[in-house]
C-alpha positions in Angstrom: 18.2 13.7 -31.1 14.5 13.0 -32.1 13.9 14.2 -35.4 11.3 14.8 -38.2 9.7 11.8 -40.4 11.2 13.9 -43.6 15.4 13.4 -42.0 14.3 9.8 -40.4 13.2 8.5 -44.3 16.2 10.7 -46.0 18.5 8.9 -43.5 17.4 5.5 -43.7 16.9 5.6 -47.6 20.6 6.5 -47.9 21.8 3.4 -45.4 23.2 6.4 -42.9 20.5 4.5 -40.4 18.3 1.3 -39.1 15.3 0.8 -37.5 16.0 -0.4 -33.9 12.3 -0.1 -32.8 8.9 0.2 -34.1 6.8 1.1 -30.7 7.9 4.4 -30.4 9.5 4.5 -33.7 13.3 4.8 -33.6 16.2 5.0 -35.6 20.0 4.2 -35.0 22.7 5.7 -36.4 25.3 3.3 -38.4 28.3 5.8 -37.5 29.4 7.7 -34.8 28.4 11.3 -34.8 29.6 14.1 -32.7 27.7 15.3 -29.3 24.5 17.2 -31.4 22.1 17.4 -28.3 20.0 19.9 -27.2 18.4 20.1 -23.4 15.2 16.8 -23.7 12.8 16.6 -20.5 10.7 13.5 -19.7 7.2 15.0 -18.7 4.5 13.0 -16.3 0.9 13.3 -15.5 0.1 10.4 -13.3 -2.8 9.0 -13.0 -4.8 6.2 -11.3 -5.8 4.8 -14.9 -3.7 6.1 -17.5 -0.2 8.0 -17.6 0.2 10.9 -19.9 3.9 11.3 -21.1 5.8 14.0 -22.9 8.8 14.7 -24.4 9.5 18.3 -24.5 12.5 20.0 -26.6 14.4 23.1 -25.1 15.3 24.7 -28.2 16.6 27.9 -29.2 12.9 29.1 -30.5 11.1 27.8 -27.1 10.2 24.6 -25.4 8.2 22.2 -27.6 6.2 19.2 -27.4 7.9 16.6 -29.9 6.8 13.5 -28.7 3.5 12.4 -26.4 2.2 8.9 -25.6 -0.4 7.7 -23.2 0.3 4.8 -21.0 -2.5 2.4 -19.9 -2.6 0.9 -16.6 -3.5 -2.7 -15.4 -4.1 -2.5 -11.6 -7.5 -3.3 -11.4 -7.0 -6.5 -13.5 -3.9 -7.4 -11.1 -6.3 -6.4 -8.2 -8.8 -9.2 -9.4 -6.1 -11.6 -10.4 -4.6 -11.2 -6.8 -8.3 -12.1 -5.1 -9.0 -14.7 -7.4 -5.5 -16.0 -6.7 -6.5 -16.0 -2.6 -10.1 -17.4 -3.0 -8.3 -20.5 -4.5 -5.6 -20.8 -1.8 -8.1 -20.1 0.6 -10.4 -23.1 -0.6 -7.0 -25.5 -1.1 -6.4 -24.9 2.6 -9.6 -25.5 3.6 -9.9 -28.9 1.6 -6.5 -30.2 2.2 -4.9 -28.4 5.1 -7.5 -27.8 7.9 -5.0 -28.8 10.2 -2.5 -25.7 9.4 -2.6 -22.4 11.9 -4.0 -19.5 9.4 -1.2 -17.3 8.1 -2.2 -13.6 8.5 -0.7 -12.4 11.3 2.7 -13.7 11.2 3.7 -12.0 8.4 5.2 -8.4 7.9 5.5 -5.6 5.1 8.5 -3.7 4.5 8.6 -0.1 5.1 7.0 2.0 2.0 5.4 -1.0 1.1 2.9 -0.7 -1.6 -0.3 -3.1 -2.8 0.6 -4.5 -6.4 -2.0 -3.0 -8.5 -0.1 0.4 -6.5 3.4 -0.3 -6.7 2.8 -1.4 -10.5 1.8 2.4 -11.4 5.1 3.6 -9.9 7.3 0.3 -11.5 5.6 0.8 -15.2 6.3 4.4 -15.3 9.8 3.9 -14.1 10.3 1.4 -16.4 9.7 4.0 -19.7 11.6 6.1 -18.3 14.6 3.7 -18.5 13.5 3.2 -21.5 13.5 6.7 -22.9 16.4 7.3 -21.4 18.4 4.6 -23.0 16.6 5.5 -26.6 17.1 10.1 -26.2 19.3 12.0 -24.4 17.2 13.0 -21.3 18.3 15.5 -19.1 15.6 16.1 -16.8 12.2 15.2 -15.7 9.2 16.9 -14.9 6.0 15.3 -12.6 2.8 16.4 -11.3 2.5 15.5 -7.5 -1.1 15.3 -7.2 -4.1 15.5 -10.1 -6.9 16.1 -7.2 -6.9 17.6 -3.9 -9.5 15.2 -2.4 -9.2 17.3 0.8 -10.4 20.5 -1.1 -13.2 18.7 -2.6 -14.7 17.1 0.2 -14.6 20.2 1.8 -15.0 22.9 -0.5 -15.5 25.7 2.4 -12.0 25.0 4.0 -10.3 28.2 5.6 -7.1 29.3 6.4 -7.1 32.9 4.4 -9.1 30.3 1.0 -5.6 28.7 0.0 -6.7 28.5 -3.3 -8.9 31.6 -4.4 -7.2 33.8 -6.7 -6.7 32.2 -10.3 -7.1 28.8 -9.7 -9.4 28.7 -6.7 -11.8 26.0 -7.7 -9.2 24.1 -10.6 -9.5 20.9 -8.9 -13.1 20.7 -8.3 -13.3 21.1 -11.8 -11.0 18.8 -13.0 -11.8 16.1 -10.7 -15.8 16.7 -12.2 -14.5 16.8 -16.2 -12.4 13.9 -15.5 -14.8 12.3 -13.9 -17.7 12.8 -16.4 -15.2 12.4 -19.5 -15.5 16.3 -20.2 -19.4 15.7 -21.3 -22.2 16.9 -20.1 -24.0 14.5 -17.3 -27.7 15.3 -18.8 -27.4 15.2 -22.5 -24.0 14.3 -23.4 -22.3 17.0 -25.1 -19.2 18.7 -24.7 -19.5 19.8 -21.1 -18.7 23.7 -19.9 -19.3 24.0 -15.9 -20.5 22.9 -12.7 -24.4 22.3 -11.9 -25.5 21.6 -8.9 -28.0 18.3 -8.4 -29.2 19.7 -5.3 -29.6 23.9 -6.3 -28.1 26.1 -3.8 -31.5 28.3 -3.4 -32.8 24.9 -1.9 -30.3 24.5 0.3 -27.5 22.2 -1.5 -23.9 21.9 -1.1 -20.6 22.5 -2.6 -19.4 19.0 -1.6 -18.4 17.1 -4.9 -21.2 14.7 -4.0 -23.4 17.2 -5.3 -21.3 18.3 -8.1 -21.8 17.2 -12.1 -20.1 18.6 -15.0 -23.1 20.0 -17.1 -23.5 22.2 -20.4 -25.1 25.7 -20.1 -27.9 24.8 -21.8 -29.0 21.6 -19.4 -27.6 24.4 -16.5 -29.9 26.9 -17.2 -32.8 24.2 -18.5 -32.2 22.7 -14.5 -32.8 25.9 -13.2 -33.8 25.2 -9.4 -35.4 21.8 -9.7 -34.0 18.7 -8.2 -32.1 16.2 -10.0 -35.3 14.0 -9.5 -37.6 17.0 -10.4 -35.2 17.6 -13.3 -35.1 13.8 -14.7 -39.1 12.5 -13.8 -39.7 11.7 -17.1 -36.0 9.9 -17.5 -35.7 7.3 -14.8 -32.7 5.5 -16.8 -30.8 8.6 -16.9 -31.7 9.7 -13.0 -30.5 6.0 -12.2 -27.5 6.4 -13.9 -26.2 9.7 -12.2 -26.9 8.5 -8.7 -24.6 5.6 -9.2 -21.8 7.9 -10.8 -22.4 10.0 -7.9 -21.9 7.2 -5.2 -19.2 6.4 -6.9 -15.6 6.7 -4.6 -12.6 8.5 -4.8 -10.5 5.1 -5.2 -8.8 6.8 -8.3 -7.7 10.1 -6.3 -6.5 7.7 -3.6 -4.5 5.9 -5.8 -2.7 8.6 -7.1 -2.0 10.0 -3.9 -0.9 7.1 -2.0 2.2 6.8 -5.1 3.0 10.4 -6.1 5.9 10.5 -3.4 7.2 7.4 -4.8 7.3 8.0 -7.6 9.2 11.5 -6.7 11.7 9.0 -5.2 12.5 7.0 -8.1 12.3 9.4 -10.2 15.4 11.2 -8.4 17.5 8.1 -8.3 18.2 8.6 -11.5 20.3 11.7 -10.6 18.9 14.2 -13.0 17.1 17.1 -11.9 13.4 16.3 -11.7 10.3 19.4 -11.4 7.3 18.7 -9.9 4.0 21.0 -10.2 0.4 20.7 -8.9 -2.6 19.8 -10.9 -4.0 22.7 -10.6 -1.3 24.4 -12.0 -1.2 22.1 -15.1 -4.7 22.5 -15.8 -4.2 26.5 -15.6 -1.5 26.0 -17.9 -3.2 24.1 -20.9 -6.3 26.5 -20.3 -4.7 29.7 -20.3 -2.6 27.9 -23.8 -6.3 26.8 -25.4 -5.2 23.4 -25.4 -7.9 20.5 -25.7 -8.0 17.7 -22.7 -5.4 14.9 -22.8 -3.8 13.2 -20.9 0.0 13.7 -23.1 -0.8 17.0 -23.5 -1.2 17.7 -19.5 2.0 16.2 -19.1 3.8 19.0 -21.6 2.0 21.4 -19.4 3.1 20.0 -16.1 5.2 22.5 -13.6 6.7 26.1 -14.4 7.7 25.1 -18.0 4.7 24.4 -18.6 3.8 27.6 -19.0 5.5 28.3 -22.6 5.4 24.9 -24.3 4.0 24.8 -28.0 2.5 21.4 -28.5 2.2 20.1 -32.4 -0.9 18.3 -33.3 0.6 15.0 -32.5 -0.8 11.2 -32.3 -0.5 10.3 -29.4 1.6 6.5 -28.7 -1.1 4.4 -27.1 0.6 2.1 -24.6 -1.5 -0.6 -22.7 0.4 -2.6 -20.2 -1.1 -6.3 -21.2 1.5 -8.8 -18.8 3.9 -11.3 -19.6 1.7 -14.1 -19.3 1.5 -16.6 -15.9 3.2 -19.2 -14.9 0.0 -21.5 -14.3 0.4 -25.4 -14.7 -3.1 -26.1 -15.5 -6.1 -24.3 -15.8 -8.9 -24.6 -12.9 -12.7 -24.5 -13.1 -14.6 -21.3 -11.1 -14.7 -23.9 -7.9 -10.5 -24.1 -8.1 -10.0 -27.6 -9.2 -7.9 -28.4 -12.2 -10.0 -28.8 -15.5 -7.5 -28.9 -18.8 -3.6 -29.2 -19.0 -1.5 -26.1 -20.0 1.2 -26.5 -22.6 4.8 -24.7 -21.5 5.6 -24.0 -24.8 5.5 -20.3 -25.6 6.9 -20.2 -29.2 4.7 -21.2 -32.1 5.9 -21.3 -36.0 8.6 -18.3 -34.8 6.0 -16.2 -32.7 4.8 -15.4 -29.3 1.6 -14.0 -28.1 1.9 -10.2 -27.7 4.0 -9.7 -30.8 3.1 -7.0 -32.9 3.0 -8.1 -36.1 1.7 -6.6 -39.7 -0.5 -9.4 -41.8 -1.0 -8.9 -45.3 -4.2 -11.5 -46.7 -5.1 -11.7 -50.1 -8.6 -13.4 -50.0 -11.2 -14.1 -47.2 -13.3 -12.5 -44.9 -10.3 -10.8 -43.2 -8.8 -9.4 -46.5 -6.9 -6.7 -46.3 -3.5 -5.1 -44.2 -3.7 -5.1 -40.5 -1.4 -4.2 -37.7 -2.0 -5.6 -34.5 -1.0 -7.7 -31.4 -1.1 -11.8 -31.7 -2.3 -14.5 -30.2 -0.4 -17.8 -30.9 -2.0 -21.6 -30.7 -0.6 -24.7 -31.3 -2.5 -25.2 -34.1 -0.8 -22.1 -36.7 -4.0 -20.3 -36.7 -3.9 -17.3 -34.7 -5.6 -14.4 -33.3 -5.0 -10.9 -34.3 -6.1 -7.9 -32.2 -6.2 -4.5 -34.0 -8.2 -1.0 -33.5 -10.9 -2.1 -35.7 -11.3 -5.1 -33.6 -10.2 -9.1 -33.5 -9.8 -11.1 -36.3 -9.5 -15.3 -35.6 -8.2 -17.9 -37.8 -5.7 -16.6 -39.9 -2.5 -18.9 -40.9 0.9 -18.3 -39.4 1.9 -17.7 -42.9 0.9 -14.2 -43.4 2.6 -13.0 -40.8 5.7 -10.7 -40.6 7.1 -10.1 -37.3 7.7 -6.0 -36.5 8.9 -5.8 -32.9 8.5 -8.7 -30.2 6.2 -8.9 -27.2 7.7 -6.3 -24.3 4.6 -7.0 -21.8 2.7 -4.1 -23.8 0.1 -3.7 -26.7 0.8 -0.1 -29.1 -1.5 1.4 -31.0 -2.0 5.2 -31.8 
């Protein structure tokens, strides 16, 4: 079972256990103990972006958050890669095969078929869930179907007896706006505390999200019944900065909602009982609990055991899917034609790029202990990416291997 840092250290200090991993941290027993398990749930929060996750004990003094990480998503990058990949093909046929019938009606997609920077969303998150499953002894899973009801926002006066007035009747309106506005107010960048309306009511505005910010009391109040261009004359920078946010889409919503249900379906092929809750329900949950906005900690809150769950002050894993590399031959200039030869070789002086590694340098500019992600060259002097930022041209020497590149960069 997971367990605190104080048993982990006793354990491993008297040989009883080994490190097996380092991103999450975990420890394997050298003997075979008896069945000491108590009931473990995998918790979700999906999202277009990022993932929240949660591991959330069922013990015999409550249900409690022992565990949280956020996963990062890389769909827009494979949505770029994937039109940068067709502009070259495109240009290829164009140059060498004119002569070739064009290809995009003839083929077909399978039924459920997803885009990539989709279907990568549902894969990742399956994928840790494998994983967690192989590393703690899950029993069931929890998921939130939806994070924003897009209907509900773009129509904010929809009928049918007000499905959601009561306690959470406006919830998703404002946590599509906090989310949106990264919980800070639109006008002077503080901690944010309710809606404002651009366009004021008394002047004939809307409830439509299009009109919606997320705005502090004071800036509220300040606002009064001007106009956002009333309101902002003497701050063109800032007007033009809230009228792009505001055109912005809902390509984020969409993507959640186009791969909550499958996501359900994996999720249930694992055979364990799996609870699914609304966002609205999760965000009542950590509110009504005074817990602060994050993603990991949404997850704990997610369904109707989310309604009891203590959740420590944990640091959150910081997982950022980062690829596997390509399989190019050569690289190509911004026109598509091959400009400099690619070596196959992946393995430099015992490492690979993506490995996380700890470097300890006695002298130089980049003196010091870091802990980052590498980047190998031919050459043996290599990149390192950390929190504090990159640091170039340090010798293969002063490296010390922890865990080896997984397609993913850790950080807390």
């Amino acid at each position: 079972m997971p367990c605190t840092a104080k048993r982990a250290r006793k354990l491993l200090e008297a040989g009883r256990a080994a490190v097996f991993r380092r991103y999450p941290f975990t420890i394997i027993l050298k003997a075979e103990s008896g069945n000491q398990t108590q009931p473990l749930a995998l918790k979700l929060d999906p999202g277009s972006k990022t993932t929240g996750m949660a591991l959330v004990l069922e013990g015999k003094t409550g249900r409690q958050c022992i565990w949280g990480a956020e996963l990062q998503h890389r769909g827009p990058a494979i949505k770029l890669k994937l039109h940068a990949r067709r502009a070259l093909r495109a240009s290829r046929r164009n140059r060498k095969l004119r002569h070739r019938p064009a290809r995009f009606l003839n083929r077909t997609k399978s039924a459920g078929w997803l885009p990539p920077s989709l279907m990568h969303r549902v894969l990742t998150v399956i994928s840790w869930a494998k994983r967690l499953g192989r590393w703690t002894p899950l029993e069931s899973f929890s998921v939130e179907l939806v994070s924003f009801d897009s209907q509900k926002m773009m129509n904010p006066d929809i009928q049918r007896e007000e499905y959601q007035k009561g306690t959470l009747f406006g919830t998703e309106v404002r946590a599509c706006l906090r989310h949106k506005w990264d919980d800070k107010c639109a006008y002077c960048g503080k901690k944010g505390e309710e809606v404002e309306h651009l366009v004021p009511r008394s002047r004939g505005g809307s409830n439509r999200i299009s009109n919606l910010v997320w705005s502090c009391r004071k800036c509220n109040q300040k606002k009064s019944s001007q106009t956002l261009e009333e309101f902002l004359a003497k701050k063109p920078a800032l007007l033009h900065k809230i009228q792009e946010q505001q055109r912005a889409s809902l390509t984020d919503s969409a993507a959640v909602n186009a791969t909550k249900y499958r996501l359900l379906e994996e999720l249930r092929q694992f055979g364990s009982p799996v609870e699914t809750g609304s966002g609205a329900q999760t965000s009542f949950n950590r509110v009504s609990q005074g817990y602060d906005k994050a993603h990991w900690v949404d997850a704990a809150c997610v369904g109707d055991s989310g309604e009891r769950v203590t959740v420590q002050p944990l640091k959150p894993l910081r997982i950022t899917c980062m690829g596997r590399g390509s399989r190019q031959m050569c690289r190509t200039d911004k026109y598509g034609f091959p400009n400099r030869w690619r070596t196959r070789q992946k393995v430099f002086f015992g490492f690979q790029t993506g490995d996380m590694v700890r470097v300890e340098i006695p002298a130089g500019k980049n003196v010091g202990i870091h802990v980052g992600r590498v980047s190998v060259r031919a050459t043996g002097s290599f990149a390192l990416a950390t929190k504090e930022g990159k640091k170039d041209g340090i010798h293969h020497r002063f490296f010390l291997a922890l865990q080896r590149q997984d397609g993913y960069s850790y950080g807390l």
